[in-house]
N, C-alpha and C positions, 0 to 999 in steps of 0.2 A: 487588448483583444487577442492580440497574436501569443500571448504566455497563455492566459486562460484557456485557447484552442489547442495550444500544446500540453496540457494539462489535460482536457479533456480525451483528446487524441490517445496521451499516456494511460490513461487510467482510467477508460471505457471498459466495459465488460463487453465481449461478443455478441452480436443481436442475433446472428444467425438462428439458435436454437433457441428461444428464451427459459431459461430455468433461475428458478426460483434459488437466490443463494443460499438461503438458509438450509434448503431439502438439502444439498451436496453432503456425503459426508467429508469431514475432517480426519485426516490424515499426518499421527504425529511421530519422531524420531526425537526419540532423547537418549542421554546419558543416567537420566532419575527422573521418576515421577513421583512426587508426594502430592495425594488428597488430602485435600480436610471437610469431612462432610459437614462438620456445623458452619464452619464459613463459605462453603460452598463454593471450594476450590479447587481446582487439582495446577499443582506448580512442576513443569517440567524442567530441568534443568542442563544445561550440557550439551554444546552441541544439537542444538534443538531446530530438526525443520518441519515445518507444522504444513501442509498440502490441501489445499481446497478449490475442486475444478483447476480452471489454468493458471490458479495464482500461489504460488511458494513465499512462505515467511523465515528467515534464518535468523535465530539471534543464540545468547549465550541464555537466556532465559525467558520461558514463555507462563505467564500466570491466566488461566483461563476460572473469569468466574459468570456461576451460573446464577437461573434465576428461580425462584419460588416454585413455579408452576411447572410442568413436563421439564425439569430441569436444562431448558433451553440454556444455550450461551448468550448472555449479556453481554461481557465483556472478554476481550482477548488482549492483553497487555505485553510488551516484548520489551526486553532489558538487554541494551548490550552488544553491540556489533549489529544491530538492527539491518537487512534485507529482505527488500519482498520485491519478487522476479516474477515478472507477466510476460511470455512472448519476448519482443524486445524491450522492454520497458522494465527499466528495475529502481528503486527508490532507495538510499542509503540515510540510517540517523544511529542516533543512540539508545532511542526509545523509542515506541509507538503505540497509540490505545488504538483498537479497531470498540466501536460502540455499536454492538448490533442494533437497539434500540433505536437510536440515532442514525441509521446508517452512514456511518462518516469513518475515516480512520486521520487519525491525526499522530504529524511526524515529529520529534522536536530533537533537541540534542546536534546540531549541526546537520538539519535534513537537506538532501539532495533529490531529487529526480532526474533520470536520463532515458532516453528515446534515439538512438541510435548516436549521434556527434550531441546531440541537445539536451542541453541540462539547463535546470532550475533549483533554485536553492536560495533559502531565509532565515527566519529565528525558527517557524515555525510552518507548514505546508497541512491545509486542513482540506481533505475531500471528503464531498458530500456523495457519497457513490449512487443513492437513488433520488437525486436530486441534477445529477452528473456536473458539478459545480465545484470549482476548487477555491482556497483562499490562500495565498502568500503572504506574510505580514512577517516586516523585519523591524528590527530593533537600534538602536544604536553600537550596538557591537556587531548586529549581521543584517545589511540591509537585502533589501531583494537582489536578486541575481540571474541574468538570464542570459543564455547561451544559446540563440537562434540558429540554423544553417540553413542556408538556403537550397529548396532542394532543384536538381537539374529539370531543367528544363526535356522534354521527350524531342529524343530526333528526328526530324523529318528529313524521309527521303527527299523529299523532291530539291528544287533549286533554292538558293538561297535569294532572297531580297537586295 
């Protein structure tokens, strides 16, 4: 219960204003960009940080593919040195699919999350972002892992007990 709420905690979108994620636009920084209009790609490469609303993706390569229709993004895939920084909250792997369809982004590759002293880490770390639901699920080589801190308690003036 207490990982899942830290998880949630992590990788909540702000409610203050509600916007629709997909309107935002995408914001990207490479070294190369190659399209390919029949497979309906554009592959960024190099130093690549890709910016949406408050949330930054950093990896060594970013594959963005689109779909059929108003050539929406489907998929956003990242190779490589994988970060993605929210506020305090940043997630570390080697890879990671974001599935717009699915609304979910899924971390694997030695994935971490951290929230200030607290981190979480498994084989694989899958959130459901419009569902606000996370999964950790480890394996024999990386089981779950969770690093709790307790936070302070607020000081009261007054007398102590």
């Amino acid at each position: 219960m207490l990982v899942s709420a830290f998880l949630l905690a992590g990788l909540a979108v702000a409610q203050a204003a509600p916007v629709e994620r997909n309107s935002l636009p995408i914001q990207i920084k490479s070294d190369q960009l190659v399209t390919d209009s029949a497979a309906k790609t554009a592959t960024f490469s190099g130093k690549v940080s890709a910016r949406q609303g408050d949330m930054t993706i950093y990896s060594d390569k970013v594959v963005i593919s689109y779909g059929k229709a108003n050539q929406e993004v489907e998929k956003v895939e990242a190779f490589g040195n994988v970060r993605i920084v929210q506020g305090n909250r940043h997630g570390e792997a080697g890879h990671a699919v974001y599935d717009n369809k699915g609304g979910k982004i899924v971390l694997d590759g030695g994935p971490k999350v951290y929230q200030g002293e607290d981190v979480i880490a498994g084989k694989v770390i899958t959130y459901f972002i419009d569902e606000q639901k996370s999964v950790v699920t480890g394996g024999p080589e990386a089981r779950v892992e969770a690093t709790i801190h307790p936070k302070e308690k607020a000081k009261s003036g007054g007398v102590k007990p």
